[in-house]
Each structure stands twice: as structure tokens, then as C-alpha cells.
PyMOL commands that place a pseudoatom at each C-alpha (Angstrom):
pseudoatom trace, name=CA, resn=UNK, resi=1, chain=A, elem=C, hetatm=0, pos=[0.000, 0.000, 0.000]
pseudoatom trace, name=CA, resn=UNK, resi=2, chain=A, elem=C, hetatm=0, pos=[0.841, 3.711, -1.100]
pseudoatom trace, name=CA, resn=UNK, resi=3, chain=A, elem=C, hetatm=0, pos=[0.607, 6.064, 1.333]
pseudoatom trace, name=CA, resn=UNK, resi=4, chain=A, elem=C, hetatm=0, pos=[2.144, 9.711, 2.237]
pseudoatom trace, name=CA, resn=UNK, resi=5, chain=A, elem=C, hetatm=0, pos=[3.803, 10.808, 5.397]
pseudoatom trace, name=CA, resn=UNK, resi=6, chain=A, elem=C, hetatm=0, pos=[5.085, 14.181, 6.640]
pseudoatom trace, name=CA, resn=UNK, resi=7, chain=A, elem=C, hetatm=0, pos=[8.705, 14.097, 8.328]
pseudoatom trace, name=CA, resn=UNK, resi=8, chain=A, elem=C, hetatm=0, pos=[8.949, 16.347, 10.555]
pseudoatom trace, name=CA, resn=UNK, resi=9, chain=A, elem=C, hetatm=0, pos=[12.630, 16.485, 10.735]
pseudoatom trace, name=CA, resn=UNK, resi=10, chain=A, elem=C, hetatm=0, pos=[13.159, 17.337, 7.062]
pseudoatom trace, name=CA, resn=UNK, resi=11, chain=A, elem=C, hetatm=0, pos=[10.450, 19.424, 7.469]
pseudoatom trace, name=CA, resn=UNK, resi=12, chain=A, elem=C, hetatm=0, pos=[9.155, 17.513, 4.037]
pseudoatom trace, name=CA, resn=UNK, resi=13, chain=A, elem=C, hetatm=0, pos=[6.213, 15.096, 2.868]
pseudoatom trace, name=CA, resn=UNK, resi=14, chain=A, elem=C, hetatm=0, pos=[7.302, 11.730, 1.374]
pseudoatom trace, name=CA, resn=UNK, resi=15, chain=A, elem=C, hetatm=0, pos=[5.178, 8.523, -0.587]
pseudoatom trace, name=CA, resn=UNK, resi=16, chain=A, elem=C, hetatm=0, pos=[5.755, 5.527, 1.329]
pseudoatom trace, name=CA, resn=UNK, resi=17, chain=A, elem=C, hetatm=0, pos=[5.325, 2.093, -0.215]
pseudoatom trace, name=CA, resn=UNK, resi=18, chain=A, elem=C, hetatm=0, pos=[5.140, -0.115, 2.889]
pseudoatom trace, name=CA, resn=UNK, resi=19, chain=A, elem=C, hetatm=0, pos=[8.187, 1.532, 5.335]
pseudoatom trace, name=CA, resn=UNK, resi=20, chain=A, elem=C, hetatm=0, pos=[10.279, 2.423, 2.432]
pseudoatom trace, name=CA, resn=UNK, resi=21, chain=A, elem=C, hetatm=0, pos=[10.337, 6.024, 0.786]
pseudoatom trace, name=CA, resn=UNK, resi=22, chain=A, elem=C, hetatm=0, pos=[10.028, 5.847, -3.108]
pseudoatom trace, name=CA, resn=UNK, resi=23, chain=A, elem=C, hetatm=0, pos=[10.589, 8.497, -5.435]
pseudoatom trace, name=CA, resn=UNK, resi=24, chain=A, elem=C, hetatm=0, pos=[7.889, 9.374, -7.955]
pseudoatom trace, name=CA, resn=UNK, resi=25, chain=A, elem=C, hetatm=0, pos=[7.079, 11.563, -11.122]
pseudoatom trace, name=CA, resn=UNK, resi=26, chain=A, elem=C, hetatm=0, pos=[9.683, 12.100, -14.232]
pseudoatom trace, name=CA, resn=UNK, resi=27, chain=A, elem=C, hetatm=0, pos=[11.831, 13.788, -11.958]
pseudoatom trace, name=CA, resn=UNK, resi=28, chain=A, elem=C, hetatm=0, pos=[12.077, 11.157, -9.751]
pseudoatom trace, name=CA, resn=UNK, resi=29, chain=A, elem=C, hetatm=0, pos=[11.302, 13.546, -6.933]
pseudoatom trace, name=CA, resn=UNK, resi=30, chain=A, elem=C, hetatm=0, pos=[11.362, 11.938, -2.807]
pseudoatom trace, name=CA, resn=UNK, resi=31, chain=A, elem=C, hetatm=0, pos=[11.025, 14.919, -0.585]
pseudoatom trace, name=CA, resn=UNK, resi=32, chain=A, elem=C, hetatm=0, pos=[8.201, 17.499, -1.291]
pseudoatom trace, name=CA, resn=UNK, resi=33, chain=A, elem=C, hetatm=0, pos=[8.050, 21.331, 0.589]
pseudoatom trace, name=CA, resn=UNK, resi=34, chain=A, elem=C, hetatm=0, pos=[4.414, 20.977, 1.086]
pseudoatom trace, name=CA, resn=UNK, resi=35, chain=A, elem=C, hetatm=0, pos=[1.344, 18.298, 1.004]
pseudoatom trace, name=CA, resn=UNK, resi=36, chain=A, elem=C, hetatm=0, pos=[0.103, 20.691, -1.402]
pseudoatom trace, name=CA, resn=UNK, resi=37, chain=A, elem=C, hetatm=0, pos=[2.471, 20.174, -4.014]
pseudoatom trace, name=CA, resn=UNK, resi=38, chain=A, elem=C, hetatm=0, pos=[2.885, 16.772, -3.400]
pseudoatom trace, name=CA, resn=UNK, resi=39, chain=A, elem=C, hetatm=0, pos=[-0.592, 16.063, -3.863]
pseudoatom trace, name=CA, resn=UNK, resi=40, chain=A, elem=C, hetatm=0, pos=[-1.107, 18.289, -7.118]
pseudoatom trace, name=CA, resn=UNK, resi=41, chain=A, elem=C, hetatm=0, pos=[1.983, 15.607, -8.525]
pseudoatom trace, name=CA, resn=UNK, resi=42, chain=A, elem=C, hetatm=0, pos=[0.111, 12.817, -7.593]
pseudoatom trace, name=CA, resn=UNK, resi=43, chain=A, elem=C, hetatm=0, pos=[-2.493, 14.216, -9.615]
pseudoatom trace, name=CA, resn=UNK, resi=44, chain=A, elem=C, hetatm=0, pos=[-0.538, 14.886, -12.449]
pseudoatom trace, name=CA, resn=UNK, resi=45, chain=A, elem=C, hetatm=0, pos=[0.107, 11.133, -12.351]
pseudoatom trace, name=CA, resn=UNK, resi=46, chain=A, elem=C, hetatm=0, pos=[-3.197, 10.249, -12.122]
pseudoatom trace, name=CA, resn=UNK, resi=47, chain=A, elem=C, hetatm=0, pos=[-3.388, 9.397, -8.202]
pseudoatom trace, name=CA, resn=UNK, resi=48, chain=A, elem=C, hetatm=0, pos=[-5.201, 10.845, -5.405]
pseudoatom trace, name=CA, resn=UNK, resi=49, chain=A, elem=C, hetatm=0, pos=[-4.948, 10.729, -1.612]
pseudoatom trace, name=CA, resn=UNK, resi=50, chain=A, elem=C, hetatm=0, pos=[-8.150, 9.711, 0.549]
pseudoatom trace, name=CA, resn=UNK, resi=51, chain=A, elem=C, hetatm=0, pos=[-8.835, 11.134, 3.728]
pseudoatom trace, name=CA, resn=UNK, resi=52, chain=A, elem=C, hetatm=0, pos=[-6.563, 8.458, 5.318]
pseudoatom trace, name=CA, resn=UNK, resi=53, chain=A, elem=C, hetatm=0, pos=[-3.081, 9.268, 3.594]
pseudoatom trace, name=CA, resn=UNK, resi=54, chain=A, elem=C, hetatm=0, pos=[-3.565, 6.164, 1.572]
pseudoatom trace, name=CA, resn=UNK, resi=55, chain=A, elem=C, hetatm=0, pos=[-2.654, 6.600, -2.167]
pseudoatom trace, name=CA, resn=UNK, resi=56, chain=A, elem=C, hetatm=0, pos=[-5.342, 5.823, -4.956]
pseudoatom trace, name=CA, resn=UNK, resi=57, chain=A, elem=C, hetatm=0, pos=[-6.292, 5.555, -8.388]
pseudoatom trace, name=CA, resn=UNK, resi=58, chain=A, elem=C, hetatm=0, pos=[-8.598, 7.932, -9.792]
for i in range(1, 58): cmd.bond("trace and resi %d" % i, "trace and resi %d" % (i + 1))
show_as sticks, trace
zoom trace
């Protein structure tokens, strides 16, 4: 299961598959400034986040 995460010591949101951070989009991006952006590149991808933090199709 997909889901995001915020870290508070990076100060950064992350996509976790399981406990491991991937990277995602064509620029292979891992840390994201804000849920915010992180969520408009899931979109771009053609993902969402539910209310939950879990990662799903649209």
C-alpha cells in the first residue's frame, strides 16, 4: 500500500510504499516542501490521496 507521510525532521512530505520512501514523477522527486504540491503531482500522475493518507487511483 501507497501512502504519504510528513517528516517532521526534514520538514518535508514523502510517498511511502510499505516503510520504504520511493521516489515518484519524471523527476524522480522523494522529498516534497508541502502536502500541497505533493498532492497536485500525484495528480498529475493520475493518483489521489483519501482522507486516510492512503494513495489511490482515480
Amino acid at each position: 500500500m501507497m501512502r504519504i507521510a510528513y517528516l517532521p525532521v526534514n520538514d518535508a512530505w514523502v510517498v511511502l510504499f510499505g516503510d520504504a520512501i520511493i521516489s515518484i514523477g519524471s523527476a524522480c522527486q522523494t522529498l516534497f516542501a508541502s502536502r500541497a504540491i505533493l498532492e497536485s503531482t500525484l495528480e498529475h500522475l493520475g493518483l489521489r490521496v483519501d482522507g486516510n493518507r492512503v494513495v489511490c487511483v482515480d
